[in-house]
Backbone as CSV, one residue per row, in Angstrom:
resi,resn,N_x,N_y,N_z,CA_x,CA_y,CA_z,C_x,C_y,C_z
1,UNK,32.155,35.216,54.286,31.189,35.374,55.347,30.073,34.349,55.183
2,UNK,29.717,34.166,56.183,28.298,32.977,56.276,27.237,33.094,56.050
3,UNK,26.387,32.664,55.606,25.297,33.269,55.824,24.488,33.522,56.827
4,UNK,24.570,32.934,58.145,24.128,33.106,59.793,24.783,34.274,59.967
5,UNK,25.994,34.317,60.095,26.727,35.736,59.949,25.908,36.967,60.216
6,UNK,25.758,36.786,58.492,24.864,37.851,57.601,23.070,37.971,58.271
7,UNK,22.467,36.757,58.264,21.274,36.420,58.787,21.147,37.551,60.428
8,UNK,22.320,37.136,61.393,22.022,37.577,62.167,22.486,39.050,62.468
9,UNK,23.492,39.349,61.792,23.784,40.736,61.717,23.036,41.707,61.203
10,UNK,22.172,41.609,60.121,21.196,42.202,59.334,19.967,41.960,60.122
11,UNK,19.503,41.245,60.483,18.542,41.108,62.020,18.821,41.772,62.835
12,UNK,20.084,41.979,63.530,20.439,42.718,64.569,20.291,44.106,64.637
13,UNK,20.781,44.775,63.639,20.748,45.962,63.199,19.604,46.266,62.571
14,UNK,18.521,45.605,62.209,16.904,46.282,61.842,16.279,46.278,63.037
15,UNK,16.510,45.432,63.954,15.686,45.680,65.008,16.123,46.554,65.776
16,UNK,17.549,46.775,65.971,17.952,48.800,66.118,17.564,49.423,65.706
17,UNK,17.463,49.284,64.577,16.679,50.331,63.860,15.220,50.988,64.544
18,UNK,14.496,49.644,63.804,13.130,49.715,65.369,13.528,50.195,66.822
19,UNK,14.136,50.275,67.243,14.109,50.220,68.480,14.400,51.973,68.498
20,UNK,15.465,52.403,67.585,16.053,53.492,67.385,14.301,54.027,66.867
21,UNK,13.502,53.778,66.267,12.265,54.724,65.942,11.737,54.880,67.488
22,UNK,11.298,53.589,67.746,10.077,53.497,68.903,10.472,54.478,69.812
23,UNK,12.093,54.632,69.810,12.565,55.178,71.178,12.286,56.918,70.620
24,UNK,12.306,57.068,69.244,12.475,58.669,68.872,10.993,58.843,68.781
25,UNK,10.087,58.170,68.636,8.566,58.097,68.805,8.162,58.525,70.225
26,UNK,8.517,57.838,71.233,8.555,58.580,72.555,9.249,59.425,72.973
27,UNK,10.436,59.995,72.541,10.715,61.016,72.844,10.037,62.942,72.599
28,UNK,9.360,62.127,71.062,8.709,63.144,70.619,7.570,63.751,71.657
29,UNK,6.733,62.356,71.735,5.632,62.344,72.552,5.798,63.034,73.624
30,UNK,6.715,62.826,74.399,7.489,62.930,75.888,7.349,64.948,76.056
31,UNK,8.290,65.203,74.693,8.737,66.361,74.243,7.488,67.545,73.966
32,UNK,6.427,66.588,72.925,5.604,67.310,71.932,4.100,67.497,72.428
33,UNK,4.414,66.293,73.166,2.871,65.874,73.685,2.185,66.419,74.629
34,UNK,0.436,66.470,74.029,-0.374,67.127,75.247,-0.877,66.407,76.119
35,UNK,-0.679,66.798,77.581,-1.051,65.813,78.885,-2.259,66.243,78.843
36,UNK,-2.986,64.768,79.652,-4.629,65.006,79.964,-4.820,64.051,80.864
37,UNK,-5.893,64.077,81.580,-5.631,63.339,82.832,-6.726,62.180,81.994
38,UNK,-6.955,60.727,82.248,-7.784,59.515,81.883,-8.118,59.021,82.947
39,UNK,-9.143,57.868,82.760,-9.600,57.021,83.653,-9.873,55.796,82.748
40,UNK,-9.671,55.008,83.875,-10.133,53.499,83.479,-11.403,53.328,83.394
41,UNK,-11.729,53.145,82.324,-13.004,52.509,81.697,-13.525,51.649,81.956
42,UNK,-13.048,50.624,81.263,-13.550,49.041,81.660,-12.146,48.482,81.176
43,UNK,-12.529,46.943,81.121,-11.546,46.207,81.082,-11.708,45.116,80.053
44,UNK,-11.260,45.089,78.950,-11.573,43.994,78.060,-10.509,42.529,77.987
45,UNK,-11.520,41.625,77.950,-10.649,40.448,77.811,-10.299,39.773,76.760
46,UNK,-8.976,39.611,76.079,-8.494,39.020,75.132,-7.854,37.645,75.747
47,UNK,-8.007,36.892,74.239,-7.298,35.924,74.592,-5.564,35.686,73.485
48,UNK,-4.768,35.113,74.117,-3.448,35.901,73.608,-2.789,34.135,73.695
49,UNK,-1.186,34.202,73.155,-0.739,32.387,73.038,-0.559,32.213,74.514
50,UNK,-0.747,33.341,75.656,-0.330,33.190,76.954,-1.782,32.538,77.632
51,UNK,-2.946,32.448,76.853,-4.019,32.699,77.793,-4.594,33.799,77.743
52,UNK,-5.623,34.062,78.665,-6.526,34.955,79.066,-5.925,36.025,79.320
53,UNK,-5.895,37.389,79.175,-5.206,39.001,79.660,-6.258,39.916,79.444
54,UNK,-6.202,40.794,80.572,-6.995,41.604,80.735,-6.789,43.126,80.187
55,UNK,-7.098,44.194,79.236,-6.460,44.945,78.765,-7.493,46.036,78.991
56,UNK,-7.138,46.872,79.743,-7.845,48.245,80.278,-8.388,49.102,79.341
57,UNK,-9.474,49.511,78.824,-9.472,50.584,78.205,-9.698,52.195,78.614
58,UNK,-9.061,53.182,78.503,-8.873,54.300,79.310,-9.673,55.425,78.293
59,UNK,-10.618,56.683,78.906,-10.444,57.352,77.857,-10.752,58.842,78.952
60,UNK,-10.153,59.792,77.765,-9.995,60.968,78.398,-10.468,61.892,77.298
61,UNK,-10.728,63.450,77.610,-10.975,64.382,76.183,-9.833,64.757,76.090
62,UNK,-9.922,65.033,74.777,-8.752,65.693,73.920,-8.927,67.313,73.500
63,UNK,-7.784,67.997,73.421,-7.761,69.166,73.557,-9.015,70.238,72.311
64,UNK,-9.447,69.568,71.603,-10.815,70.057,71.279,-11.865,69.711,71.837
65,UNK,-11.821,69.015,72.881,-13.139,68.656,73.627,-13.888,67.511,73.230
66,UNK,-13.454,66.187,72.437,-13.687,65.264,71.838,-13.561,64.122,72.958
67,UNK,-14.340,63.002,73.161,-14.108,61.931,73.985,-13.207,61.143,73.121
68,UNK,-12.167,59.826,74.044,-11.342,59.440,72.905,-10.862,58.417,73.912
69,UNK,-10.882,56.959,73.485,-10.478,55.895,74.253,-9.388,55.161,73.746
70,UNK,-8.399,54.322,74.506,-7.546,53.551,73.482,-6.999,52.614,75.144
71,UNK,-6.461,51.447,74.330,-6.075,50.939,75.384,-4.153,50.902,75.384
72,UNK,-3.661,51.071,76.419,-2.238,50.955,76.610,-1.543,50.004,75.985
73,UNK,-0.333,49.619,75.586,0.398,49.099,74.276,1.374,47.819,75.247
74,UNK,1.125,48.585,76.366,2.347,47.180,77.149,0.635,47.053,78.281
75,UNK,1.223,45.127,78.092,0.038,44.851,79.028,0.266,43.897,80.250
76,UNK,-0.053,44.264,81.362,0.340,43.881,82.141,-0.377,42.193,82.255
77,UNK,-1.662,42.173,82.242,-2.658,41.163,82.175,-3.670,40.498,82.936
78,UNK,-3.502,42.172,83.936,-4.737,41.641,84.996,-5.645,43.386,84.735
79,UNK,-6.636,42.948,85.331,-7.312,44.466,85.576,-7.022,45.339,86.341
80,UNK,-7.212,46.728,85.489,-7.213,47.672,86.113,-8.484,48.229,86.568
81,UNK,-8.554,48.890,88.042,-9.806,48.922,88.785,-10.594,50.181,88.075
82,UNK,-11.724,49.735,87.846,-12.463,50.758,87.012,-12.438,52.496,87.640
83,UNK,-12.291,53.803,87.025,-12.603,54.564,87.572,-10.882,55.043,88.412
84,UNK,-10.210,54.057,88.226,-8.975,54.658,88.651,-8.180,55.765,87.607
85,UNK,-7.380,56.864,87.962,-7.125,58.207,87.043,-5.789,57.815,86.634
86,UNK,-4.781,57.945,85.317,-3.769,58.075,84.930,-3.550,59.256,84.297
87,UNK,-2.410,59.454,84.150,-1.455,60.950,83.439,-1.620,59.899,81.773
88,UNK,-2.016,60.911,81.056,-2.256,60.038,79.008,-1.259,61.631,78.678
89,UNK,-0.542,61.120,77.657,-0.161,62.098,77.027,-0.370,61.477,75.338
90,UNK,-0.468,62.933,74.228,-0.906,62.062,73.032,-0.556,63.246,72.102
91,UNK,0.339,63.399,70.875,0.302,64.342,69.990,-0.812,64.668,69.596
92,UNK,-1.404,66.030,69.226,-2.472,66.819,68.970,-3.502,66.613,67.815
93,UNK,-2.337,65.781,66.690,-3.047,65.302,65.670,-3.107,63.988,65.279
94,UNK,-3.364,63.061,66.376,-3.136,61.909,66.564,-3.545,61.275,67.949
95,UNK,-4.552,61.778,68.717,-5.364,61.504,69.791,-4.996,60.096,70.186
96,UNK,-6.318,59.483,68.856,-6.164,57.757,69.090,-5.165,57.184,69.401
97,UNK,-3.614,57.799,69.351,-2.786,56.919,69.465,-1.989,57.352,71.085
98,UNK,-2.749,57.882,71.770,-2.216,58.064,73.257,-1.987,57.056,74.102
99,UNK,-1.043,57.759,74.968,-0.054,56.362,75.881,-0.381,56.544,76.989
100,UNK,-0.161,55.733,78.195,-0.189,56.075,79.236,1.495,56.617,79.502
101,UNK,0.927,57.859,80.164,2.775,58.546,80.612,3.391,58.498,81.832
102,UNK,3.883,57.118,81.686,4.682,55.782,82.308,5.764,55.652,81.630
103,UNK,7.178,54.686,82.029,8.267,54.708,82.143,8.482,53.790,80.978
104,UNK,7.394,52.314,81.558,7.232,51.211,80.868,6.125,51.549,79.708
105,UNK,5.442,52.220,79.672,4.474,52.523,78.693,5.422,53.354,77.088
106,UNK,6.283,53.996,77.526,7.275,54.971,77.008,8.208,54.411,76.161
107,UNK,9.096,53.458,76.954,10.374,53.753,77.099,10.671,51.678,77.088
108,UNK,9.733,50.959,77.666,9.710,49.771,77.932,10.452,48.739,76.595
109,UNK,9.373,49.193,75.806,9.134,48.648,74.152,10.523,49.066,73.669
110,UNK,11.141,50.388,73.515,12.259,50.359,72.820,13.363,49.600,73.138
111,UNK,13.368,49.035,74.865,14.373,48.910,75.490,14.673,47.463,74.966
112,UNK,13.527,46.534,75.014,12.747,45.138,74.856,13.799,44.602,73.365
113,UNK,13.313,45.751,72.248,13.988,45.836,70.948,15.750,45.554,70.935
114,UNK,15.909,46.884,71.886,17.218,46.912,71.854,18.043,45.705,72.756
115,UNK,17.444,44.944,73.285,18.382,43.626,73.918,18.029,42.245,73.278
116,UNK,16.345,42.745,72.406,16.355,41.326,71.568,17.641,41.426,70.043
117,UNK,17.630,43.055,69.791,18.388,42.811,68.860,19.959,42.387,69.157
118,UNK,20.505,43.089,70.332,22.180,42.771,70.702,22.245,40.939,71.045
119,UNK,21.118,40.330,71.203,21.441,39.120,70.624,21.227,38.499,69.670
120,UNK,20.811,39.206,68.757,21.120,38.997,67.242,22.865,39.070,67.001
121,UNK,23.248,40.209,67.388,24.178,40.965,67.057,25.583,39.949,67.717
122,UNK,25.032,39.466,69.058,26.185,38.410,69.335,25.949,37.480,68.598
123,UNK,24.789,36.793,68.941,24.852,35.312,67.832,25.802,35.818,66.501
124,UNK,26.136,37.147,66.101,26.551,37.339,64.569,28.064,37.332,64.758
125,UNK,28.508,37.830,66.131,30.013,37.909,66.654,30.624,36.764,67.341
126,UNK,29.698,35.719,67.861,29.857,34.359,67.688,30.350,33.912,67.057
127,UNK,29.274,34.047,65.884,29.733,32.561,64.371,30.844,33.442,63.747
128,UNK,31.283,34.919,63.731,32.265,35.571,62.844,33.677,34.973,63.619
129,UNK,33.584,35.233,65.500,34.769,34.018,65.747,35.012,33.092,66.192
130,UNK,33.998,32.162,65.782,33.989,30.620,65.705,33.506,30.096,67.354
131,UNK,33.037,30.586,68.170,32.226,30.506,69.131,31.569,30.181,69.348
């Protein structure tokens, strides 16, 4: 066996792996998690290798009555209009780490994983038959 082979097969299959968490990470959430309604805050600007992106920060209370802000994990890169309401869902002991409960917010990231890794996984079924 080659070592590209190996390189990309062992690549392929960790980033399943990942992909296999992120996706059981939202399911939990999906499953476990307490809904609360948020609003858009403001809008902070980062700068990223793309340029300028705009990244919303949302915050809502949490089921002890605590204020609690975080910004969404997939970014689109323009603003969101201040004062506009989303569905947040967030495990109970773990606030800070709430999502917006969206499809792409959810479900996006694992998917992303799972097609960067199956071309790992060809590049590995490639070079195994000479392709």
């Amino acid at each position: 066996m080659s070592f590209g082979f190996l390189f990309c097969l062992i690549c392929g299959l960790a980033i399943w792996g990942v992909a296999f968490a992120v996706n059981r990470a939202a399911s939990r959430l999906r499953r476990e998690g307490l809904r609360a309604q948020g609003t858009v805050i403001d809008n902070v600007e980062v700068r990223g290798d793309s340029g300028r992106e705009w990244v919303p920060v949302i915050g809502f209370t949490d089921n002890l009555g605590y204020p609690v802000e975080f910004s969404p994990s997939v970014r689109t890169g323009r603003k969101w209009p201040p004062g506009r309401t989303v569905k947040v869902v967030y495990l109970p002991d773990r606030p800070h780490a709430a999502r917006v409960e969206s499809w792409s917010e959810l479900r996006l990231g694992a998917l992303g994983l799972f097609v960067f890794g199956a071309m790992f996984i060809g590049a590995a079924i490639a070079i195994a038959t000479g392709h």
